[in-house]
N, C-alpha and C positions, 0 to 999 in steps of 0.2 A: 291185798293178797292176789286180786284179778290181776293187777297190774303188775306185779311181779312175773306174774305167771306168763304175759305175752311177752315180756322181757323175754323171758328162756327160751318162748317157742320160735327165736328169731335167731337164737346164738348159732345154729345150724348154717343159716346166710352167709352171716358176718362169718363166721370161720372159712368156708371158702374162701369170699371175699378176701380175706384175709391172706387163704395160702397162693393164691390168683397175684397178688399184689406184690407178696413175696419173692414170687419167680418174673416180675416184670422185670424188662432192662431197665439199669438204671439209667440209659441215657435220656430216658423221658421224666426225670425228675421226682420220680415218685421215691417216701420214704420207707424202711420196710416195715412189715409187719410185726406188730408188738405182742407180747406175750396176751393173754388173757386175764385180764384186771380180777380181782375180786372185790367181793363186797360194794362197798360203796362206788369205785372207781370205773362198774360197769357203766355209767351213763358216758363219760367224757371220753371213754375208749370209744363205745357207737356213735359218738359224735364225728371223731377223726375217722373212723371205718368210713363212715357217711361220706363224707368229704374226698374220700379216696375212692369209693366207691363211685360216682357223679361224675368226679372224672377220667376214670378209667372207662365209662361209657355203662353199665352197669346199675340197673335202678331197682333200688331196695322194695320189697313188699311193703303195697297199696300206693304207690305213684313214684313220682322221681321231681326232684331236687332239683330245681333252676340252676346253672353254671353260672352264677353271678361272678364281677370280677372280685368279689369279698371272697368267696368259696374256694378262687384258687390258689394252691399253693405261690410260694413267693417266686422262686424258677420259672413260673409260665405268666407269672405278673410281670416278671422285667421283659420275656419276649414279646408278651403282647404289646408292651408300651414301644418296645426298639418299633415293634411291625405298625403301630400307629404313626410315628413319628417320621418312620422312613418315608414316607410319600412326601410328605409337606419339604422336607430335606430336598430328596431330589428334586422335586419341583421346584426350590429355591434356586439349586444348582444350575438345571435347566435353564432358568430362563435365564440368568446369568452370562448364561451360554451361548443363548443365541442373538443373533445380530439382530433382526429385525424381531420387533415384539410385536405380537397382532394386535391391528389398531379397536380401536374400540367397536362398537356397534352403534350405525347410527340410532338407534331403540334404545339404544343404551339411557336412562334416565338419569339427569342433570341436576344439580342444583337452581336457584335462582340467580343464585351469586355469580357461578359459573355461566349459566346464561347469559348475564349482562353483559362478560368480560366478552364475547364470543361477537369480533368485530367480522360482517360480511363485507367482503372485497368486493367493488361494484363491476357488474360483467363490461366485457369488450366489446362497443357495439360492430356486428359483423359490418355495417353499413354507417357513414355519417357522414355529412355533409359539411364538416368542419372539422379541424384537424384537433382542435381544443378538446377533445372527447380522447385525444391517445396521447395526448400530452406527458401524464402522469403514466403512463404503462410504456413510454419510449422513451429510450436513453439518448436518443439519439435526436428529437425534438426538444427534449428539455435541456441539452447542451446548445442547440440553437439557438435555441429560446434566450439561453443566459448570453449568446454569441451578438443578439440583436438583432435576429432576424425576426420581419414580422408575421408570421405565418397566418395571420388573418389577409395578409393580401398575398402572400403566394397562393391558398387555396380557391383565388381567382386565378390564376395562368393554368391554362388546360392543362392535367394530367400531372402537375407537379405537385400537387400533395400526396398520390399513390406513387409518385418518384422518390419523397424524404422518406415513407413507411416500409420503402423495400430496402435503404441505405445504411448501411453500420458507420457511424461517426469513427471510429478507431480505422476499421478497415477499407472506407471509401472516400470519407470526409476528409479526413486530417491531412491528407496528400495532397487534394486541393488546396486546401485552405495555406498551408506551405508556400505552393506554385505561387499563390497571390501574392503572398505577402515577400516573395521572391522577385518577382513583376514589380513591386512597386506601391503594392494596394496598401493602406494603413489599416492599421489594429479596427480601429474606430470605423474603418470604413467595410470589411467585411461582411458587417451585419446586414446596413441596406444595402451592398452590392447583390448579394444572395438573394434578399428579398426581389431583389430586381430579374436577376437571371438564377433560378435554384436548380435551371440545366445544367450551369458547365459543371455540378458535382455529378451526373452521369457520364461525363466528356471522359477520353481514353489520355490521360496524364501527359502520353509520348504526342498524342495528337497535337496536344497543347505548347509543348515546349517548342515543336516544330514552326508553327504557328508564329511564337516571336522570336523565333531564328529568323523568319520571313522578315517581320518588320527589321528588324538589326539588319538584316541584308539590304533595303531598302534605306538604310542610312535613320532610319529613328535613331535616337536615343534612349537610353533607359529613365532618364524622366520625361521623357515625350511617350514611349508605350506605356507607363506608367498614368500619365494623365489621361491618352485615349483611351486604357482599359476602363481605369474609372468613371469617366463622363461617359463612353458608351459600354455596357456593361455584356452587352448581346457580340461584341466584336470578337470575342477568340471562340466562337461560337461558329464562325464563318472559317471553313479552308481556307487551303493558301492559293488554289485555283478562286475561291471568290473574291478574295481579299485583292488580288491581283486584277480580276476581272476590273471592280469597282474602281479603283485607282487610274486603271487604264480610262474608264467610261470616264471618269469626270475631267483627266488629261487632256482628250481628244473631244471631249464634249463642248468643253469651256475656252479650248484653246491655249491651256494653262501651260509652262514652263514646270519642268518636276519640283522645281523649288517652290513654287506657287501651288499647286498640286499637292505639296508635302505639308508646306504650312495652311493650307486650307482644310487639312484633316486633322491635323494638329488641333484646331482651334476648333473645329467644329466636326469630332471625329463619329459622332451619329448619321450624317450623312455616307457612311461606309455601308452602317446595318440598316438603314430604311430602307421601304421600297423604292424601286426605281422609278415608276408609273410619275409619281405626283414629281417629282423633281423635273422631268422629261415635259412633264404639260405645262410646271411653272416655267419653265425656260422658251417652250413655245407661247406663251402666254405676253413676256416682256418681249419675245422678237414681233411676235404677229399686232397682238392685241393694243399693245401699248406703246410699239413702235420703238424699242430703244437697238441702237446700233449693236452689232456684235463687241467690239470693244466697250461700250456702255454695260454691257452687261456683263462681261469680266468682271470689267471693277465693281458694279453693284454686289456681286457674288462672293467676290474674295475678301469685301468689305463687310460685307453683312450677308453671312452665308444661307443663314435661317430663312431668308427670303425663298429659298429651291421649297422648303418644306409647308410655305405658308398658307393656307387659305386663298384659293386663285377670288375668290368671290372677294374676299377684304383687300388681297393686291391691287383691284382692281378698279373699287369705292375709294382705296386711298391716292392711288395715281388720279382718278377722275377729280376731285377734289384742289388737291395739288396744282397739277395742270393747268385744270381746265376753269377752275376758280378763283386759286389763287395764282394764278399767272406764272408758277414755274417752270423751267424750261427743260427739257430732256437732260441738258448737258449738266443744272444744276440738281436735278434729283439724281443722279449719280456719285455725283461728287459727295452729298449726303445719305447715301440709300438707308442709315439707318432711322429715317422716318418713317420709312414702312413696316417698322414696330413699333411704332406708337400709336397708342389709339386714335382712331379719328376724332372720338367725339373731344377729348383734349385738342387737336388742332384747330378745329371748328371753333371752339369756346376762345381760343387765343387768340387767333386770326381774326374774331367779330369783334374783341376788347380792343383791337391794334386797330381795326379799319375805324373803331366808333372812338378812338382817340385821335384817329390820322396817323398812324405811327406805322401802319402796314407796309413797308419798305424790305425788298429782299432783292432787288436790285446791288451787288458790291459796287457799282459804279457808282450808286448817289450816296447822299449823305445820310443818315441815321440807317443804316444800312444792318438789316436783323438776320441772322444766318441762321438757315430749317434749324441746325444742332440747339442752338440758343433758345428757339422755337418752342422744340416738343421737351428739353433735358434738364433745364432749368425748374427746379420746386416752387410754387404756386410763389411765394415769398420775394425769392430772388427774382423770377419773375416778371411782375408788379414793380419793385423799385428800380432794378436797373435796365429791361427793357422797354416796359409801358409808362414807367416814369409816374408811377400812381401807387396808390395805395391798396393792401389786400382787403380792404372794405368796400373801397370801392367796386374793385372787380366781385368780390360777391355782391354786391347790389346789382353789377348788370347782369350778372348771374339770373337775378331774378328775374328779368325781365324778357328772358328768354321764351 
């Protein structure tokens, strides 16, 4: 009976509630208010009152009613889900959207898996003393590299391995590399040639053609510049004021004929790009020192040109020798000058086996008559049978005995 009795003294609330409810617009979803239930049907009507009451904002005597999403009607159940959903949507759309996605954070925390995959690229050293440290980071050494050049010995020529590191192989190299092989140079031969001069890929293209416009005006041939670029690889390196100069000097130096002049750089076209110094001292060296006529020393030169470049201290042990030991005469070390690259201590060993047979003869007048060429040119073998008339066991036995 109590509890009935608080039922009733609440019907007063709820009837407002009720007429409150009634006059709400219906654009907020609410439904109207329902007649007043009798008997039995009062609980399930304050139940719905409840429910409308909670959300209408509105809280029944002795507390108020949690807005759970059970409690709301089904109309403000479908907008709350559209308004949860909408975020995660455009945010989808979003980044869809945009070009660049923000990269991650380095703090960001990683798998292990992931960690292991995560390969560190090794840094560029600012400084190295060898070019093999930019090998793999340069496109332009690693095409060399497969071209033949040896860049362990260009990064001995001063200043030319900061000369490949500043050069683009498409944009500086390949023009070159053209010119050569338009010159004469072979495939094959590129590689050591660069190694050799990795300057003329700094060299100004126009400079260069002009260059062997010079020779072709001086009457070369395109397989004669082509030989002298590749035996001396420093030559299109020099103007055509030097190239000129040096032709002139060794003209008027030696007394040469241009034909003589022409095939003496031919054959031995390093004598263009060496210095000048040691040439000048070996040539005072055979007029002063050793006494050989001016014509003498034409022919020694044009015959064995290597001699302007040699060792004056060894030209010098080998003439004395020669000479002064073995009895030959100015006129006949001319006529041979290529013993003056031969080693001495081989003439020494040959000339003691001939005197200790009796067979030292280099006189053409007499008989068994042994000419320097036979001398120093002949292989231990040949030698022994056809000149000492002996066997190569023997001569190494007195080998021994030396």
């Amino acid at each position: 009976m109590a509890a009935w009795a608080r039922r009733l003294s609440r019907w007063p609330c709820l009837l407002r509630a009720g007429r409150a409810a009634a006059g709400a617009p219906r654009g907020r979803g609410f439904a109207p208010a329902a007649p007043l239930p009798a008997g039995n049907g009062v609980l399930p009507w304050r139940l719905q009152a409840c429910r409308l009451l909670s959300v209408g904002g509105c809280s029944p005597p002795g507390g108020s009613l949690p807005a759970t999403e059970s409690n709301l009607p089904s109309p403000v159940k479908q907008e709350q889900a559209k308004a949860e959903k909408l975020p995660d949507l455009n945010a989808k759309i979003l980044y869809e959207d945009w070009d660049d996605v923000p990269p991650s954070s380095a703090l960001e925390e990683i798998s292990e898996e992931e960690a292991v995959q995560i390969i560190a690229e090794p840094l560029l050293p600012l400084q190295s003393s060898t070019l093999r440290d930019y090998v793999d980071h340069s496109e332009t050494l690693a095409k060399l590299v497969h071209l033949g050049v040896d860049l362990s010995q260009v990064e001995k020529r001063q200043k030319a391995g900061q000369l490949l590191l500043t050069l683009d192989f498409e944009k500086d190299i390949r023009k070159i590399l053209l010119f050569l092989k338009d010159v004469g140079v072979e495939d094959n031969q590129l590689g050591p040639f660069l190694t050799k001069n990795p300057y003329i890929l700094a060299e100004d293209l126009e400079a260069l053609e002009t260059r062997v416009a010079y020779l072709k005006s001086k009457k070369f041939g395109k397989a004669e510049i082509a030989q002298m670029v590749s035996r001396a690889p420093y030559l299109l390196l020099f103007s055509v004021e030097r190239l000129d100069n040096r032709l002139g000097f060794f003209k008027n130096e030696l007394g040469l004929s241009v034909k003589k002049t022409k095939d003496l750089v031919i054959r031995f076209p390093r004598i263009l790009t060496g210095k000048l110094e040691p040439v000048k001292e070996n040539l005072q060296v055979c007029r002063i020192e050793l006494g050989f006529q001016r014509n003498e020393i034409q022919q020694i030169v044009f015959k064995t040109p290597k001699i302007l470049t040699a060792s004056k201290k060894r030209l010098k042990q080998t003439f004395d020798y020669l000479h002064n030991i073995m009895g030959i005469p100015h006129h006949m070390l001319s006529c041979f000058p290529q013993v003056f690259n031969s080693k001495l201590l081989r003439i020494k060993e040959r000339h003691m086996f001939l005197t200790f047979l009796g067979r030292a003869q280099y006189d053409p007048a007499q008989p068994s008559y042994i000419s320097l060429d036979q001398l120093v040119s002949l292989p231990d073998e040949v030698f022994c049978t056809e000149i000492a008339k002996a066997s190569i066991q023997d001569f190494e036995k007195f080998l021994k005995t030396l």
